[in-house]
Backbone bond lengths (Angstrom), bond angles and torsions (degrees), N, CA, C in turn:
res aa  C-N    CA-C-N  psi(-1)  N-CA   C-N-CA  omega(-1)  CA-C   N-CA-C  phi
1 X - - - 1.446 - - 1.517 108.97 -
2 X 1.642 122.57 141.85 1.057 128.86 -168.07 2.099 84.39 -88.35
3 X 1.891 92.06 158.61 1.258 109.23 -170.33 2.146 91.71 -87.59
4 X 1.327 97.40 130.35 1.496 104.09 -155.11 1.821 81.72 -66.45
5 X 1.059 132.23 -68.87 1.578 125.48 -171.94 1.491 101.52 -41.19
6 X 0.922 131.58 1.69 1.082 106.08 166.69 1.485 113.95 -87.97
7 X 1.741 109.19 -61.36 1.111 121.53 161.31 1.580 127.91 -13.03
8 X 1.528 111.15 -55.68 1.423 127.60 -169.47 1.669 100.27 -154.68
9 X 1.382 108.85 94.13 0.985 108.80 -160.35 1.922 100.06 -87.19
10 X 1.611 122.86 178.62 1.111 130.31 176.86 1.842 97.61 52.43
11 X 1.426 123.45 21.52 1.919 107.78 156.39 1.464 86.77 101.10
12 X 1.165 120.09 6.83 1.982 115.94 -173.14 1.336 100.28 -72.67
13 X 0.917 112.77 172.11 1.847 135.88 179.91 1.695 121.72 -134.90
14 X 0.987 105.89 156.43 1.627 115.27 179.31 1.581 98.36 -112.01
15 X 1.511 130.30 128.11 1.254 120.73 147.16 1.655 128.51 -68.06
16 X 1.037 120.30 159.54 1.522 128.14 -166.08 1.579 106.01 -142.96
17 X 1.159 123.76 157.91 1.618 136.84 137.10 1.564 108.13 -67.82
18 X 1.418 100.58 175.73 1.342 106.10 -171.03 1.509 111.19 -93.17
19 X 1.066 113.90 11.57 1.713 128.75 165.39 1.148 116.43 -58.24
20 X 1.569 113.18 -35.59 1.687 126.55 -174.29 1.555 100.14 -101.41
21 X 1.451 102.32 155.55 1.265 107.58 -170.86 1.864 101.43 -100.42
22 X 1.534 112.37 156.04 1.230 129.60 -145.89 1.925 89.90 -77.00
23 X 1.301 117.36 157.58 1.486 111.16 173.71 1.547 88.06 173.48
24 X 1.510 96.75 154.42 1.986 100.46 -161.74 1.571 92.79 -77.73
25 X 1.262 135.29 -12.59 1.826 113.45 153.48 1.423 113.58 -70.96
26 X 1.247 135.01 -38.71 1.409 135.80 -166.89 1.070 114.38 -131.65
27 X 1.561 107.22 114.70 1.539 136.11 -159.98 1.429 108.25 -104.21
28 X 1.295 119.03 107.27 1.355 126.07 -164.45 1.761 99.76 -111.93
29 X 1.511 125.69 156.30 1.426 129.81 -174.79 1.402 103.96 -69.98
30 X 1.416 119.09 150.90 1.276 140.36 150.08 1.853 108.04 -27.23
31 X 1.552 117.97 160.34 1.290 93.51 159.39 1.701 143.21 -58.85
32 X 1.133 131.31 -174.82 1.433 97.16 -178.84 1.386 117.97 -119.27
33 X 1.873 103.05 21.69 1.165 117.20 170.35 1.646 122.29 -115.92
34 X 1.783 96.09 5.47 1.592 100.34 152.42 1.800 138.76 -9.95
35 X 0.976 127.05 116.02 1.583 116.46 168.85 1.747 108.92 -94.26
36 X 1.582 114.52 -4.91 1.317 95.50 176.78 1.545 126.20 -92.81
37 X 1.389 102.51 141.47 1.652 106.36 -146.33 1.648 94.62 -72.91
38 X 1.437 119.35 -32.35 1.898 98.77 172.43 1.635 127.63 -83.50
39 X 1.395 102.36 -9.15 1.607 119.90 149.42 1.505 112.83 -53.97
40 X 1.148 122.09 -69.83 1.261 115.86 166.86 1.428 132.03 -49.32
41 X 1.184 121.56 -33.40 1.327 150.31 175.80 1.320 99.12 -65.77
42 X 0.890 130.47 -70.48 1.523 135.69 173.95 1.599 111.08 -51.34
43 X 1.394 122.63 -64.46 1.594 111.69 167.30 1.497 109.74 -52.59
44 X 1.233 129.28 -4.54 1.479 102.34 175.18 1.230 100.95 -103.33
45 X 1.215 136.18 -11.41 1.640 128.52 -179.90 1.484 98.92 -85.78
46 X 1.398 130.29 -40.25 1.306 130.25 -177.88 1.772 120.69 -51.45
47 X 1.601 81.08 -47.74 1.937 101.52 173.31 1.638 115.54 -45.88
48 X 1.388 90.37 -48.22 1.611 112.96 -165.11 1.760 100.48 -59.95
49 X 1.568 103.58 -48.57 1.658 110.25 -167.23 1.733 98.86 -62.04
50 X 1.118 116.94 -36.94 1.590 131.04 -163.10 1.486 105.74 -76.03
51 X 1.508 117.35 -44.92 1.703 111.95 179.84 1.540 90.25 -72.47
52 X 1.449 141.70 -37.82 1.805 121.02 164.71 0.936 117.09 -37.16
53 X 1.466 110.97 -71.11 1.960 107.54 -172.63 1.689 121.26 -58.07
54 X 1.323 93.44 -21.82 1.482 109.66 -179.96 1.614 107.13 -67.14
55 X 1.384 124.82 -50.13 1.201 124.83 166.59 1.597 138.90 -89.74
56 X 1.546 95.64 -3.80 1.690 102.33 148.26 1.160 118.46 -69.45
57 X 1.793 133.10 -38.13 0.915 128.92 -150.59 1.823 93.03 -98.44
58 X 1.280 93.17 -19.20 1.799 84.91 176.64 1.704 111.83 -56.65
59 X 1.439 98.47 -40.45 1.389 103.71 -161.45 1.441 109.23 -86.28
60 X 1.337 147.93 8.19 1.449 162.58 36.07 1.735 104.40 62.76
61 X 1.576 107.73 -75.34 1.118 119.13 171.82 1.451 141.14 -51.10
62 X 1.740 93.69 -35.00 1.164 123.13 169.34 1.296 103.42 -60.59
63 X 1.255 126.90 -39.52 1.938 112.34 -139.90 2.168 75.12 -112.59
64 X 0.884 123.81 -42.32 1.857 133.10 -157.22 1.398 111.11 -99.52
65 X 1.229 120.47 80.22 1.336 130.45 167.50 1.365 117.53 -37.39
66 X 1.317 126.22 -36.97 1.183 130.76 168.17 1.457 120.36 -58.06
67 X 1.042 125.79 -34.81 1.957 139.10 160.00 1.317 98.96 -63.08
68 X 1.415 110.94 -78.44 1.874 120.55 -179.38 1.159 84.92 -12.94
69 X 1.526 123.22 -84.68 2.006 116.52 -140.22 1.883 104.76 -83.37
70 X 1.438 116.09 -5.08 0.969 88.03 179.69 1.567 109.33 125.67
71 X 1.263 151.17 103.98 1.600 134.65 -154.32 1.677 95.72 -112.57
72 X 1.219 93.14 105.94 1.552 134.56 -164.03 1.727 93.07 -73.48
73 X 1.487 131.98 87.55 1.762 109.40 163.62 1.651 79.71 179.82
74 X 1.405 82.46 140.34 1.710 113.39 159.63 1.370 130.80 -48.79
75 X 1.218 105.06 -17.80 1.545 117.05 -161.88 1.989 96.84 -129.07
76 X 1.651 75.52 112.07 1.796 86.60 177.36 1.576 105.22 -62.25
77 X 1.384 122.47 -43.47 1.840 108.60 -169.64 1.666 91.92 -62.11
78 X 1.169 121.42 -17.36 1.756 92.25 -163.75 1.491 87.32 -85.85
79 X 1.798 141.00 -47.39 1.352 132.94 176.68 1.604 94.87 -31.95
80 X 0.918 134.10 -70.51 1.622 131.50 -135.85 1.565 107.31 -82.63
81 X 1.485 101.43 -19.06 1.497 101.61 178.67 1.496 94.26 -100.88
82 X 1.440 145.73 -6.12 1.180 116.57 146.69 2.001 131.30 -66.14
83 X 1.383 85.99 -28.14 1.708 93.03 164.08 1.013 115.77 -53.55
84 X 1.400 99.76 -72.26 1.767 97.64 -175.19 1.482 118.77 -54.96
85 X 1.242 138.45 -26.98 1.691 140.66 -179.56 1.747 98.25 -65.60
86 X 1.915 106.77 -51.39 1.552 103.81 171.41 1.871 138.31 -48.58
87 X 1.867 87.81 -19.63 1.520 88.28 -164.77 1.738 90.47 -100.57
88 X 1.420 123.48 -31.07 1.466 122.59 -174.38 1.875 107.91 -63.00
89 X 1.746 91.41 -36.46 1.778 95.73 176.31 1.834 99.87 -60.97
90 X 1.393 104.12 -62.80 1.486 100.79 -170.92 1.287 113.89 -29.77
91 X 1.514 127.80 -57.42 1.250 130.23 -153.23 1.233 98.63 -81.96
92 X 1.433 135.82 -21.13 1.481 121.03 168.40 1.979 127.85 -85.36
93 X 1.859 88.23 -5.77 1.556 83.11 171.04 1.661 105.24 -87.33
94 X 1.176 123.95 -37.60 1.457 130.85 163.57 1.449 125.27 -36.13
95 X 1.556 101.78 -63.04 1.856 105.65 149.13 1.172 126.86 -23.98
96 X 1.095 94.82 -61.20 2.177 114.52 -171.55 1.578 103.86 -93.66
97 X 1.703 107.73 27.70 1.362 96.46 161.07 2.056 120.89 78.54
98 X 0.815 103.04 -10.75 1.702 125.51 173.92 1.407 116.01 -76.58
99 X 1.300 116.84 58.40 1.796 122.41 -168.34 1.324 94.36 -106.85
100 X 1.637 115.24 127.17 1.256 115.10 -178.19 1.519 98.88 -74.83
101 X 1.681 119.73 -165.01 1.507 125.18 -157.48 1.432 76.60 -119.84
102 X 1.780 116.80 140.44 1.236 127.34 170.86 1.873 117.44 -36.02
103 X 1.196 91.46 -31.64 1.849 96.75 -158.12 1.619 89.00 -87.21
104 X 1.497 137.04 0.93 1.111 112.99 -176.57 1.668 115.23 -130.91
105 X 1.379 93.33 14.80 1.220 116.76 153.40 1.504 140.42 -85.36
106 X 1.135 121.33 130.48 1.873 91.18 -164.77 1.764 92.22 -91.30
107 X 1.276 102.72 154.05 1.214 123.09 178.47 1.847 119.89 -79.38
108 X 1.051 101.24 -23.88 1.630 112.07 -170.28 1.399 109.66 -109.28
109 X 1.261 117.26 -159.53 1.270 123.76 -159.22 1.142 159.13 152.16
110 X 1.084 164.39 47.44 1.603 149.77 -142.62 1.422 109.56 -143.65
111 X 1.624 98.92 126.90 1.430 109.00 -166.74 1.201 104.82 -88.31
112 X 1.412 129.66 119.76 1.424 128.74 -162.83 1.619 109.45 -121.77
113 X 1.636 112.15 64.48 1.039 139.39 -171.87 1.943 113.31 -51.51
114 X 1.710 106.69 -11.13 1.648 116.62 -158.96 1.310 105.44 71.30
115 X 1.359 88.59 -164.24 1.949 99.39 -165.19 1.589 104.08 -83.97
116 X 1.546 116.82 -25.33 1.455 143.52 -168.59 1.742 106.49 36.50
117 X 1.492 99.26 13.14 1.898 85.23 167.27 1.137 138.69 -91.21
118 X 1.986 110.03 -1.89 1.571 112.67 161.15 1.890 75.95 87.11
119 X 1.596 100.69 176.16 1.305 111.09 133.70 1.576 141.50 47.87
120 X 0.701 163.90 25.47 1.291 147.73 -128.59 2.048 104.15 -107.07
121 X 0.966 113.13 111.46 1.807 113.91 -148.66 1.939 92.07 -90.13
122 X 1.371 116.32 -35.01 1.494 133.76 -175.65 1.187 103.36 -131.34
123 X 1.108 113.35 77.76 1.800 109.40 173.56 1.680 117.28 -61.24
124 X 1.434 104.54 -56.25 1.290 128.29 -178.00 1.819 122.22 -42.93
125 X 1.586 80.51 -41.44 1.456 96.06 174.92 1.788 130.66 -88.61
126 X 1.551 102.28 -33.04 1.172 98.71 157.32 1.711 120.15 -79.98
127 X 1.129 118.61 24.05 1.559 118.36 -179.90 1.213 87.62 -116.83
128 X 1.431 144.76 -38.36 1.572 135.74 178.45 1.244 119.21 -74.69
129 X 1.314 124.60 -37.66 1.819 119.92 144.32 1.481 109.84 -34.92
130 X 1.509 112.69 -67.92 1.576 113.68 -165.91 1.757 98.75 -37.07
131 X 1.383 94.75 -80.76 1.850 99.67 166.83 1.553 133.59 16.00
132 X 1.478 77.87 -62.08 1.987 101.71 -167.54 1.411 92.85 -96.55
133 X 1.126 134.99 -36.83 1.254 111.61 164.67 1.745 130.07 -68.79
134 X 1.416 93.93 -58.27 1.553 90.55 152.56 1.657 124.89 1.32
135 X 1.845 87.24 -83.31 1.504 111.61 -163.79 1.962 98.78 -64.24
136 X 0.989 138.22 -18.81 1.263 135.44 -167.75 1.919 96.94 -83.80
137 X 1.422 88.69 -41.63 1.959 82.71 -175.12 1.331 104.92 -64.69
138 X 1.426 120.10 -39.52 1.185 128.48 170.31 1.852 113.02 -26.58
139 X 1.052 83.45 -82.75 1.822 102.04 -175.65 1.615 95.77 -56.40
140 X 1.264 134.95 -58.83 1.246 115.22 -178.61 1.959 121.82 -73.31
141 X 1.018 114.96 30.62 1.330 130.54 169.84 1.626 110.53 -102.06
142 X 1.338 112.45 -49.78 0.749 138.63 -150.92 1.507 109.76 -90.06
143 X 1.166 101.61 -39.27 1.858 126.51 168.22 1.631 89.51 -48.13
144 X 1.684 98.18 -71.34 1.959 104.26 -167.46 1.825 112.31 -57.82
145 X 1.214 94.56 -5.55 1.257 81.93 176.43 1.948 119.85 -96.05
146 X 0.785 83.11 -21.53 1.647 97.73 176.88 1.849 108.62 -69.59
C-alpha cells in the first residue's frame, strides 16, 4: 500500500466514481439510489468537480501524447510524476501564449490510473475512514448550501 500522505498530502483527497473503492484519500459517491436529499446533494457536487477534472485532463491529452496513448510504467510515482511534469509544462505553454484551438483539444477523458495501492492489509478499515470522511464533506456541502 502506497503511504496515503503521499498520495494526498496535508489530509487531501482524490475524487472518484463509484468504480473505485471508498478510502479517506479517495472519495467515491454515495449509492446512486440513495433517498437522502444531502447524499444526493453531495453526489451531485462531487459529479460536477469530476466532469472538471475530467475535462482538464482531456485537454492535457490533447496537447501530451504521452496521456493520449496511455502512461505506459509499472511504477505509479513515475505515472504521477509524468502528470504532474504534463500539467507544470501545460501551464507554461499557456503562459507563453501556446493555447491549443478548442477543436483540437479533446474534451473528455478519464485518467484511469487503477487502484495503484498493491495490497490492501485493512480493507475494511480504510473504507470506514473513507465513510467518515465522506459523510463530513457531505454535511459541509450541505452547510454551504443553505
Amino acid at each position: 500500500m502506497h503511504n496515503p500522505d503521499e498520495l494526498c498530502p496535508g489530509g487531501g483527497y482524490i475524487i472518484a466514481d463509484s468504480a473505485y473503492g471508498l478510502s479517506p484519500w479517495l472519495i467515491t459517491p454515495y449509492p446512486h439510489d440513495t433517498t437522502d436529499v444531502c447524499e444526493r446533494n453531495f453526489n451531485y457536487i462531487l459529479s460536477s468537480m469530476r466532469m472538471v477534472i475530467e475535462r482538464a485532463y482531456g485537454k492535457l491529452k490533447g496537447r501530451w501524447r504521452i496521456l493520449a496513448d496511455g502512461v505506459m510504467s509499472s511504477s505509479y510515482r513515475r505515472c504521477v510524476r509524468i502528470v504532474h511534469v504534463c500539467c507544470i509544462l501545460h501551464v507554461l505553454c499557456i503562459d507563453n501564449g501556446d493555447i491549443l484551438p478548442e477543436e483540437e483539444a479533446l474534451n473528455t477523458g478519464q485518467f484511469d490510473g487503477g487502484n495503484g495501492h498493491g495490497q490492501e492489509t485493512s480493507e475494511e478499515v480504510l473504507k470506514q475512514l473513507g465513510k467518515s470522511k465522506r459523510e463530513y464533506l457531505k454535511n459541509v456541502a450541505w452547510q454551504l448550501r443553505q
